[in-house]
Structures are given as structure tokens and as C-alpha cells.
DSSP file (Angstrom, degrees, kcal/mol; ACC not computed):
  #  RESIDUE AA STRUCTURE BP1 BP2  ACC     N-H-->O    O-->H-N    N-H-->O    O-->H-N    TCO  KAPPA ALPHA  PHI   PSI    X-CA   Y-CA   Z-CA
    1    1 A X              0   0    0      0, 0.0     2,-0.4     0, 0.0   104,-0.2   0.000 360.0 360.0 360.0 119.3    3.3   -3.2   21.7
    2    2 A X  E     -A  104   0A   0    102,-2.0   102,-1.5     3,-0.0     3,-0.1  -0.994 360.0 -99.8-138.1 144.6   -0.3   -3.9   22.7
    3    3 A X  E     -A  103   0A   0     -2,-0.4     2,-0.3   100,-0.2   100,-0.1  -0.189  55.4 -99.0 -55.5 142.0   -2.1   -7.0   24.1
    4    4 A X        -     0   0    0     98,-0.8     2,-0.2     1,-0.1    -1,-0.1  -0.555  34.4-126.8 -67.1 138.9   -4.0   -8.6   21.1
    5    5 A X    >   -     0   0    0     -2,-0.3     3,-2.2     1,-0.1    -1,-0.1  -0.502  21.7-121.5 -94.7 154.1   -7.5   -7.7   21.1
    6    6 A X  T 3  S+     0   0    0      1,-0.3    -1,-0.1    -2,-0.2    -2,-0.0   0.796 104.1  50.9 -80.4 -14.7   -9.9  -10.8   20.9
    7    7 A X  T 3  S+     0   0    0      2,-0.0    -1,-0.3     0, 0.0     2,-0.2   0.411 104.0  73.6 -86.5  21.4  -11.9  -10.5   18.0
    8    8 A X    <   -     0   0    0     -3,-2.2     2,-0.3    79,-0.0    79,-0.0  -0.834  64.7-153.6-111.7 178.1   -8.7   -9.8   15.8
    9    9 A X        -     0   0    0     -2,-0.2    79,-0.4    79,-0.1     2,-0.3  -0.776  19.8-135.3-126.7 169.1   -6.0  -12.5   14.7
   10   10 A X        -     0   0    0     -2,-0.3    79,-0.2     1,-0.1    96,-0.0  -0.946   9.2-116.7-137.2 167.7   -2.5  -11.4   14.0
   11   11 A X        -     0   0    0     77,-2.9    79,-0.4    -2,-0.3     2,-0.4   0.139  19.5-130.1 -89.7-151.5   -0.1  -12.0   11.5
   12   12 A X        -     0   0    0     77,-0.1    20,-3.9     2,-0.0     2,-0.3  -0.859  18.1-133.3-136.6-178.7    3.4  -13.6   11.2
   13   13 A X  E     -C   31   0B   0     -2,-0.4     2,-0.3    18,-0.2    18,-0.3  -0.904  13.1-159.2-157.2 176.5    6.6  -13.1   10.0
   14   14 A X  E     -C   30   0B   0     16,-1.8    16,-2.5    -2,-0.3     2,-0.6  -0.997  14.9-154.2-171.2 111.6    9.8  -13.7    8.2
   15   15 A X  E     -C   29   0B   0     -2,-0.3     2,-0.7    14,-0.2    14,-0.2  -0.799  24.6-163.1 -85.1 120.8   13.2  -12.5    8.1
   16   16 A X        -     0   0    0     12,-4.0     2,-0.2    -2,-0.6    -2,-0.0  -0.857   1.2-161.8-116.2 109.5   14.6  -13.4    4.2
   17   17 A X        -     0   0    0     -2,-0.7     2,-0.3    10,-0.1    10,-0.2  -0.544   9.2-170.2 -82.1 155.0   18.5  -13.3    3.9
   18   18 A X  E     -D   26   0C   0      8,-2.4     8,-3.3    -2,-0.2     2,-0.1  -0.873  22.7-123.2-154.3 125.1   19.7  -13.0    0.1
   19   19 A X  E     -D   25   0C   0     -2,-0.3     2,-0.3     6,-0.2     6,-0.2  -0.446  24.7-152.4 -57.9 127.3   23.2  -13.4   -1.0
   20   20 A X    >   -     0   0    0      4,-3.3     3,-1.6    -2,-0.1     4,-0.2  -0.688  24.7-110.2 -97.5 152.7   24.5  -10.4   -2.8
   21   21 A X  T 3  S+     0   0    0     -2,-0.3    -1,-0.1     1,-0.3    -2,-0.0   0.806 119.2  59.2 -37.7 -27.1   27.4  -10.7   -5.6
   22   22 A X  T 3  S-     0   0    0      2,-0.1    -1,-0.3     1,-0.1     3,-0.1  -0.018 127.0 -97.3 -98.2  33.6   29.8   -8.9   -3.5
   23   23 A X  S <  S+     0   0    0     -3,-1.6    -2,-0.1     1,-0.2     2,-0.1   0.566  80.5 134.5  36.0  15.2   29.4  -11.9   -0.3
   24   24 A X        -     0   0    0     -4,-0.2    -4,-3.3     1,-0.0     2,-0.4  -0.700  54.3-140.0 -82.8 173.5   26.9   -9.9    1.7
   25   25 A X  E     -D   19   0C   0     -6,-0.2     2,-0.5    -2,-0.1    -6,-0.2  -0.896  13.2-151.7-128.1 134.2   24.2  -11.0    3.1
   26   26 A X  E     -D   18   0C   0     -8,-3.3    -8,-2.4    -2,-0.4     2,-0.2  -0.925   9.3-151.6-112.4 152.0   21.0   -8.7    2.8
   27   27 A X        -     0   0    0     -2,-0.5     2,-0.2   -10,-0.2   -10,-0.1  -0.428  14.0-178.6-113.3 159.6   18.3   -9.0    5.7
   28   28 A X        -     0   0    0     -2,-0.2   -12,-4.0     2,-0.0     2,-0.6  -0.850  19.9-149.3-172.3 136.2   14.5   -8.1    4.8
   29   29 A X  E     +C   15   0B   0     -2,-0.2    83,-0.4   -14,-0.2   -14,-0.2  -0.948  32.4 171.4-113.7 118.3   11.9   -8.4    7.6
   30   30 A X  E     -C   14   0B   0    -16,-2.5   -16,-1.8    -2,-0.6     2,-0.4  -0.719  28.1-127.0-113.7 165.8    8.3   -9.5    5.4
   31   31 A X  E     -C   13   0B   0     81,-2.5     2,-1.8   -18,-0.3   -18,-0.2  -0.984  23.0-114.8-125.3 161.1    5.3  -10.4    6.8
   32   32 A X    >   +     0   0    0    -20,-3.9     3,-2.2    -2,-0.4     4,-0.4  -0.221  37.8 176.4 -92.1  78.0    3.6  -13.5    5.8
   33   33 A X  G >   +     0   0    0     -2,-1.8     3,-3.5    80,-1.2    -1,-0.2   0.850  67.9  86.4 -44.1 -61.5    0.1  -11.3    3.9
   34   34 A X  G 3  S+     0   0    0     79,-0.3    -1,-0.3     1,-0.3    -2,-0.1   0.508  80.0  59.7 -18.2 -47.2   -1.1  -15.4    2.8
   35   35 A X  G <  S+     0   0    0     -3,-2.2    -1,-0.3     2,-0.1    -2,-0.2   0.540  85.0  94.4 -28.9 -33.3   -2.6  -15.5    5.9
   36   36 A X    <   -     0   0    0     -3,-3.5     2,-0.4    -4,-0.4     3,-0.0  -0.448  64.3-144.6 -70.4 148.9   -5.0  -12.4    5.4
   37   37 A X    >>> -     0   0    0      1,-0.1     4,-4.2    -2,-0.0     3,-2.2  -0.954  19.8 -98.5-138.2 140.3   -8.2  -13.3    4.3
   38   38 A X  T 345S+     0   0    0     -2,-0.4     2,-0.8     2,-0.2     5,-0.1   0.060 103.3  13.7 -51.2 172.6  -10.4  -11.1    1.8
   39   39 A X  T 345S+     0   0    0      1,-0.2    -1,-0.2     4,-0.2     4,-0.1   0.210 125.6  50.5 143.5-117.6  -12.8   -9.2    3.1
   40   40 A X  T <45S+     0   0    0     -3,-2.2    -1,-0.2    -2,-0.8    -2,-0.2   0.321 124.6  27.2-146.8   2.1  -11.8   -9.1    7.0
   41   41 A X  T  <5S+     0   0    0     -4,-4.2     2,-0.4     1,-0.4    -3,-0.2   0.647 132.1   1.1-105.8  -8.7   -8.4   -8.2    6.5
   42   42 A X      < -     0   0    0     -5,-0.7    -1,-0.4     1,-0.1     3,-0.1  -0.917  48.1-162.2-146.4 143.9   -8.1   -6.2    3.0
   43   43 A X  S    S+     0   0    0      1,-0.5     2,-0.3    -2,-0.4    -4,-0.2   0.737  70.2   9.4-110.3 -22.8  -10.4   -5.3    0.8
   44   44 A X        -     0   0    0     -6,-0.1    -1,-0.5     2,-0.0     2,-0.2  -0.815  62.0-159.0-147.6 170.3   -9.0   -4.4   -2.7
   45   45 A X        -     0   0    0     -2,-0.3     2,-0.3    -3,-0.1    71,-0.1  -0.843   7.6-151.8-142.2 165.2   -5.0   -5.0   -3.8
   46   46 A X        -     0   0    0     69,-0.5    72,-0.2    -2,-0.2     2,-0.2  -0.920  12.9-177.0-137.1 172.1   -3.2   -3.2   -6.7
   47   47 A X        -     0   0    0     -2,-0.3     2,-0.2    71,-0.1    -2,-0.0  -0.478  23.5-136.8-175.6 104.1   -0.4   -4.3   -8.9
   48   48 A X        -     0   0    0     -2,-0.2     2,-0.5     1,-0.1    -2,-0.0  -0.580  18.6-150.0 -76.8 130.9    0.9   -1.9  -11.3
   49   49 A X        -     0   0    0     -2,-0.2     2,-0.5     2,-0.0    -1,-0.1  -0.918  12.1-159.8-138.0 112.5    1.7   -3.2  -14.7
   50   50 A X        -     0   0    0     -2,-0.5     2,-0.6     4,-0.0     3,-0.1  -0.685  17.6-156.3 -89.6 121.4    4.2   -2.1  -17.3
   51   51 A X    >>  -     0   0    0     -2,-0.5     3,-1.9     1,-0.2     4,-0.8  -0.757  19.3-121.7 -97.2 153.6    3.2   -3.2  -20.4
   52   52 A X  H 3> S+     0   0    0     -2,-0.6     4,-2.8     1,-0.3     5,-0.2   0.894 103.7  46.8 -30.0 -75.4    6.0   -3.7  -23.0
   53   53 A X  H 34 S+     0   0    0      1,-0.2    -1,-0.3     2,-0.2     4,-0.1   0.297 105.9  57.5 -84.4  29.6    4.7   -1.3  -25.8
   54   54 A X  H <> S+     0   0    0     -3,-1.9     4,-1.2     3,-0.1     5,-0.4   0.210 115.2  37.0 -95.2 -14.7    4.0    1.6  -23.6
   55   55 A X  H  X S+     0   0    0     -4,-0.8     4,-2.8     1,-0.2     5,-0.2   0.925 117.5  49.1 -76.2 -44.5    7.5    1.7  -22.4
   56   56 A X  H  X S+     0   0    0     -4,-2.8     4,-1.2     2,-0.2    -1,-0.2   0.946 122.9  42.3 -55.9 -34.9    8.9    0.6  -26.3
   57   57 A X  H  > S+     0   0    0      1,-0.3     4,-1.9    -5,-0.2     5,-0.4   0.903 109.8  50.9 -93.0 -33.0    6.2    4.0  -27.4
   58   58 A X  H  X S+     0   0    0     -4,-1.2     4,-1.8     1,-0.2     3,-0.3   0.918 117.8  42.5 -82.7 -24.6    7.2    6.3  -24.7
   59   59 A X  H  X S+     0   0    0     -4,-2.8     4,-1.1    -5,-0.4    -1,-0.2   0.705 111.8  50.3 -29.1 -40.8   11.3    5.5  -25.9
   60   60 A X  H  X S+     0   0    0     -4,-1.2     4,-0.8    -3,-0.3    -2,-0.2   0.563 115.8  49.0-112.6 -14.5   10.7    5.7  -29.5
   61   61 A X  H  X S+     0   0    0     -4,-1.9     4,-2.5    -3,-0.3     6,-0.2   0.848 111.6  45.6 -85.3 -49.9    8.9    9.2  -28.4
   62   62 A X  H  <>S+     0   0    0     -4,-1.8     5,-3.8    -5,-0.4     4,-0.4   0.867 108.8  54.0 -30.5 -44.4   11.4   10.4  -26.5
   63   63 A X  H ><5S+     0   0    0     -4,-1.1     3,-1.8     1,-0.2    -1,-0.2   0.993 106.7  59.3 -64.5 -54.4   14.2    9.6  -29.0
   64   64 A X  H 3<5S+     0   0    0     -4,-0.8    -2,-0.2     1,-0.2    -1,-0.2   0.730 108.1  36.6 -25.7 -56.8   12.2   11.5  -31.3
   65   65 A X  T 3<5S-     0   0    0     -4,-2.5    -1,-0.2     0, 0.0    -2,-0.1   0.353 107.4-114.9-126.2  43.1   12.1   14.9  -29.5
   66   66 A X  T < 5S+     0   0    0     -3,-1.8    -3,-0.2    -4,-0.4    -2,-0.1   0.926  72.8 148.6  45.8  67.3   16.0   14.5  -28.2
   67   67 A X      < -     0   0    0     -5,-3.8     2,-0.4    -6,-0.2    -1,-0.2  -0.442  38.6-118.5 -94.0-161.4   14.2   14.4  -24.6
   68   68 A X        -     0   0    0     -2,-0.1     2,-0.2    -3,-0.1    -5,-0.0  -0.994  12.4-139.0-139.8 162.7   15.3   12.5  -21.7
   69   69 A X        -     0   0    0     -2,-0.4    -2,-0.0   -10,-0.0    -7,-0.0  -0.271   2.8-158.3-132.5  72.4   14.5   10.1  -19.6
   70   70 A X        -     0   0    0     -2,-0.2     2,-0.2     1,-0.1     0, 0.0   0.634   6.1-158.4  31.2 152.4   14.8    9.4  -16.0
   71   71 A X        -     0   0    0      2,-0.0     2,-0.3     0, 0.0    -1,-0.1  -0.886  11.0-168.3-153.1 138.5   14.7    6.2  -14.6
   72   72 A X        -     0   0    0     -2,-0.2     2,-0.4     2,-0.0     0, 0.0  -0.930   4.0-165.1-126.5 136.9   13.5    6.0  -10.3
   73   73 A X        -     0   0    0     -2,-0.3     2,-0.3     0, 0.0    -2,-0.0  -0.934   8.9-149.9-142.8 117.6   14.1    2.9   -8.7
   74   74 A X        +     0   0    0     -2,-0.4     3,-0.4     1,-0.1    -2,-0.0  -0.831  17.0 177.8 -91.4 107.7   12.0    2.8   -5.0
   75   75 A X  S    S+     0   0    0     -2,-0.3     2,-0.3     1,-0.2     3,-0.2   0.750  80.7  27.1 -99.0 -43.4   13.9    0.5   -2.6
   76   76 A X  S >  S+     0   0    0      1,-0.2     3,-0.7     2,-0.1     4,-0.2  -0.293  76.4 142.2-121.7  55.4   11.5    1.0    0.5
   77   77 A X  G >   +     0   0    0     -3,-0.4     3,-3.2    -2,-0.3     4,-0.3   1.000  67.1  45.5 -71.0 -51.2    8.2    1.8   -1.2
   78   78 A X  G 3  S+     0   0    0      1,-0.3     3,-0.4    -3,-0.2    -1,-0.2   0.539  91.7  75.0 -73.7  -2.6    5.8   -0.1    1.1
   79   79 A X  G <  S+     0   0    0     -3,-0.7    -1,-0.3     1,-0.2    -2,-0.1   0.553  95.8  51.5 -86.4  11.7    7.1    0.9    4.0
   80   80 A X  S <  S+     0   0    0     -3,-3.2     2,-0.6    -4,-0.2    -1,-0.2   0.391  80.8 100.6-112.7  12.4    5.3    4.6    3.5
   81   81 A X  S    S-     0   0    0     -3,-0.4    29,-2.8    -4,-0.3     2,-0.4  -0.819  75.1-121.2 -93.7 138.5    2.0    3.7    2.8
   82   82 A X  E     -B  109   0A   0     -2,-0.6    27,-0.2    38,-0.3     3,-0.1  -0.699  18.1-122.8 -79.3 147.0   -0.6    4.0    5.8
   83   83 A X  E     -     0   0A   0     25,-0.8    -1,-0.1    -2,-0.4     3,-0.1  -0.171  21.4-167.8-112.1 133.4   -2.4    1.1    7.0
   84   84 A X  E    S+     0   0A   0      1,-0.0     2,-0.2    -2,-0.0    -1,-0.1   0.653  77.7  53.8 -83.3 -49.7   -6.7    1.8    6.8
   85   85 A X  E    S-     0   0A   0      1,-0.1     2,-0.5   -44,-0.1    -2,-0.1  -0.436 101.8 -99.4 -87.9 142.7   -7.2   -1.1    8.8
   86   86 A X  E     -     0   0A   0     -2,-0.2     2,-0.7    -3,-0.1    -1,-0.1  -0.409  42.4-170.1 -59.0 109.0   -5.9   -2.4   12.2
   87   87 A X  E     -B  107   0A   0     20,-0.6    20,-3.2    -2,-0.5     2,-0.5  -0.882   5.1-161.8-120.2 121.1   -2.9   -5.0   11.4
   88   88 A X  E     -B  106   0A   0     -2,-0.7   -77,-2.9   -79,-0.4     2,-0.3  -0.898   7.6-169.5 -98.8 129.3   -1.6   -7.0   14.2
   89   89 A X  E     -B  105   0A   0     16,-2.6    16,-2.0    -2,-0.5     2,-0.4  -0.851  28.4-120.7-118.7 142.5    2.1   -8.8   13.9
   90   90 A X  E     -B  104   0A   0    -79,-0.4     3,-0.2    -2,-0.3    14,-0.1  -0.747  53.7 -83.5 -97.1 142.7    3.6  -11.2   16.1
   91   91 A X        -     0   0    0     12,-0.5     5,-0.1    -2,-0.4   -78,-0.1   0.070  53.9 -99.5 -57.6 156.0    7.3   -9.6   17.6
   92   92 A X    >>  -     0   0    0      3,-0.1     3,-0.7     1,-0.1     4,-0.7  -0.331  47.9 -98.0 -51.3 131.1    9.7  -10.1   15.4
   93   93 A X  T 34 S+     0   0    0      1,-0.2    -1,-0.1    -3,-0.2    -2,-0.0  -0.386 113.1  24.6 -61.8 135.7   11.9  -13.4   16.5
   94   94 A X  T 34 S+     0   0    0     -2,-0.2    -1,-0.2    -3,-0.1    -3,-0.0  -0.348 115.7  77.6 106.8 -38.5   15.1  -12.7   18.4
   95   95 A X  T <4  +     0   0    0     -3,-0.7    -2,-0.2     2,-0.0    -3,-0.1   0.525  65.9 139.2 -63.8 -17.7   13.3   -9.2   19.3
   96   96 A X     <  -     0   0    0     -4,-0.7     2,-0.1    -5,-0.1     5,-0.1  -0.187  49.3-116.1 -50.8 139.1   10.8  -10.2   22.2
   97   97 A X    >   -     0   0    0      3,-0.2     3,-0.8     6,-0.1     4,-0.4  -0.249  22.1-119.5 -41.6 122.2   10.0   -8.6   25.2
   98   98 A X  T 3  S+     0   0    0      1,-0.2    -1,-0.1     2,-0.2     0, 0.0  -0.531 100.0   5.5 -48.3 135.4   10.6   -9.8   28.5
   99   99 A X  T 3  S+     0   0    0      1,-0.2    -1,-0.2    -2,-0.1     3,-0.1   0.375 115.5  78.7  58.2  -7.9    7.6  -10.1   29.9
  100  100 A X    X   +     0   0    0     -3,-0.8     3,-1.5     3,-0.1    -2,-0.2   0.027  48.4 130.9-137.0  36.9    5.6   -9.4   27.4
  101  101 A X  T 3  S+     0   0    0     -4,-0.4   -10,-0.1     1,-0.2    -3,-0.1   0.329  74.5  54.5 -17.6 -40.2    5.3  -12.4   25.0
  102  102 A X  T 3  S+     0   0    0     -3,-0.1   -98,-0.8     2,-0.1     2,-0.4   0.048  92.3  93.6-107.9  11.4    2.1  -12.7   24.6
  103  103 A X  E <   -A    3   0A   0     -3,-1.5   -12,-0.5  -100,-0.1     2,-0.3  -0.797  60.3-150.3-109.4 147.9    1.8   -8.9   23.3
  104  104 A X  E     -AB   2  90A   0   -102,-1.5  -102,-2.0    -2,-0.4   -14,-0.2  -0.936  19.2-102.8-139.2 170.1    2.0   -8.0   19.6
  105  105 A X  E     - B   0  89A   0    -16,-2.0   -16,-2.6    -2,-0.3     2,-0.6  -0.325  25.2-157.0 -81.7 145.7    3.0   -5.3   17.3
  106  106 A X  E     - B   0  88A   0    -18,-0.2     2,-0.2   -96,-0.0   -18,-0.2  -0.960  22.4-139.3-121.7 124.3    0.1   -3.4   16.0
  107  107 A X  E     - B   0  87A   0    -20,-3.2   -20,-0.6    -2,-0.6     3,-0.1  -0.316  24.5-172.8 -75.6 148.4    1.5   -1.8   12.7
  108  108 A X  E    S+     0   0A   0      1,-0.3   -25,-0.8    -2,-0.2     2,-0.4   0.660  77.0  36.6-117.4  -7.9    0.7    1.7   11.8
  109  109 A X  E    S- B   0  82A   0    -27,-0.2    -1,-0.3   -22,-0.1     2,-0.3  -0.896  90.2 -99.4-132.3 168.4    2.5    1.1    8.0
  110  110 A X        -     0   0    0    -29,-2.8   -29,-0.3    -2,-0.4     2,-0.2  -0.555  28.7-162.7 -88.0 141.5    2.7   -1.5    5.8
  111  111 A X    >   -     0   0    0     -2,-0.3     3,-0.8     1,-0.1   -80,-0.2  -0.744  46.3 -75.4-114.4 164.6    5.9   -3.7    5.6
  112  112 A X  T 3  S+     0   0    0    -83,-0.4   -81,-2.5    -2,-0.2   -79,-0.1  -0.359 111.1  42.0 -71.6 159.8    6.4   -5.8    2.5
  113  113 A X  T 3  S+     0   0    0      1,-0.4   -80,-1.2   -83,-0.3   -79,-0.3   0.451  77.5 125.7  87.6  27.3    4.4   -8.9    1.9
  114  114 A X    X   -     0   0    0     -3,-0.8     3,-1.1   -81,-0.2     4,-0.4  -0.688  69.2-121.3-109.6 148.7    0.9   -7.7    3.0
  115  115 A X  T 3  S+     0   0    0     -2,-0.3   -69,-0.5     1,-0.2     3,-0.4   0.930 107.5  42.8 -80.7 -22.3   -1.8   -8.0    0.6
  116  116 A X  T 3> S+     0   0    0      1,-0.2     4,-1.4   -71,-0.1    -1,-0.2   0.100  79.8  95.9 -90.1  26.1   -2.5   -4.3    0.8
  117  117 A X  H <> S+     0   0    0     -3,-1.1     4,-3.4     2,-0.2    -1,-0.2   0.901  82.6  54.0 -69.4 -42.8    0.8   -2.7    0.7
  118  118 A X  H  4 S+     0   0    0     -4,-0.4     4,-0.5    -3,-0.4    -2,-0.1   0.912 115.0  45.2 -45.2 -53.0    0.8   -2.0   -3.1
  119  119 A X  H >> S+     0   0    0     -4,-0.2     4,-1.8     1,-0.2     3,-0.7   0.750 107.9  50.2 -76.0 -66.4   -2.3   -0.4   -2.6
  120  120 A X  H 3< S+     0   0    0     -4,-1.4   -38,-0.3     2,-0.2    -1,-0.2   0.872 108.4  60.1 -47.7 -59.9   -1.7    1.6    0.2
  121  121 A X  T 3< S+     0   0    0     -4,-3.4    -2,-0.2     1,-0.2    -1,-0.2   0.795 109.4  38.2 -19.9 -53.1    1.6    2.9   -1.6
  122  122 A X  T <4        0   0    0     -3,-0.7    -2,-0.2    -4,-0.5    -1,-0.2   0.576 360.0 360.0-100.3 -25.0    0.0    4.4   -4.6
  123  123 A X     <        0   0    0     -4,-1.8    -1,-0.2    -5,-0.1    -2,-0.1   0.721 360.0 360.0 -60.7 360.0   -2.8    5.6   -2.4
């Protein structure tokens, strides 16, 4: 927690329930990256892109030389990429300090919805 500095702005943020099949409810703490402006908060973004016939060629090779194939499915990818840039968040609601209200979270990793998290991931 550090007082916001005055030439930066900080962002905001969002806790998103989603009903699962089994009646729980799953929590996910985002921040809202719309806010970021090209630039002077990011500079590049990534978005990795499966295209249909590499996945259909890399199958139909596989079948081919009885390999196998693996499947990884990354549940908390963005929270391991490090941050280049100084990102300021405002405290999560229900979480504020006493007495320190007017102080915000300065992230050292990326949380989902930031426009450079992808990016940051893969780096």
C-alpha cells in the first residue's frame, strides 16, 4: 500500500461471481485494463491465436506416428507475469484500510483484465 504518486492515475476493479454447475459460486478479482490508455500505460498487447488447421495438422500428424498428445489447461496464467511498468489499483472493496483510504495498491504482477497481462505472460 503506497500513497498514489501525482503524476500517475490508478486503476479500478471488479470482483466477477460466476455460477458453476454444481451451485457454487466462483469469485475472480479483475481489474478494469479499459481504462489504460496506449502509450502511457502499455505499450504493445499479445493474444495468442489457435488457428483451426494447425491444431486439425498437428492431430492428423500425431495419429500418424501413434504419438501422443498432452493437453495443459493454465487456470492462473496472468497472475505470473511481471509488470514493466508501475500499475496502481484502487484497494479492493470490502478490503480497505483503516486509515488509509486514500492509499492504493501498487501491483508488482499482473491480475487479469489488464491490457498487458497476455503479454507479460508469454514474456
Amino acid at each position: 500500500m503506497v500513497p498514489l504518486p501525482k503524476d500517475q492515475k490508478h486503476i479500478t476493479e471488479r470482483w466477477v461471481f460466476v455460477k458453476k454447475s454444481n451451485y457454487r459460486t466462483k469469485a475472480c478479482f479483475v481489474g478494469k485494463g479499459f481504462i489504460q490508455v496506449f502509450g502511457i500505460d502499455y505499450e504493445e498487447t499479445f493474444s495468442p491465436v489457435a488457428i483451426f488447421e494447425t491444431l486439425h495438422f498437428i492431430i492428423s500428424l500425431s495419429t500418424l506416428h501413434n504419438g501422443e498428445l498432452e493437453v495443459l489447461d493454465v487456470k492462473m496464467a496472468f497472475f505470473y507475469g511481471k509488470l514493466d511498468k508501475e500499475i496502481y489499483m484502487q484497494q479492493p472493496e470490502g478490503y480497505v484500510i483503516k486509515g488509509k483510504e486514500t492509499y492504493v495498491c501498487k501491483l508488482q504482477k499482473s491480475i487479469y483484465g489488464l491490457k498487458q497481462a497476455a503479454l507479460q505472460w508469454n514474456k
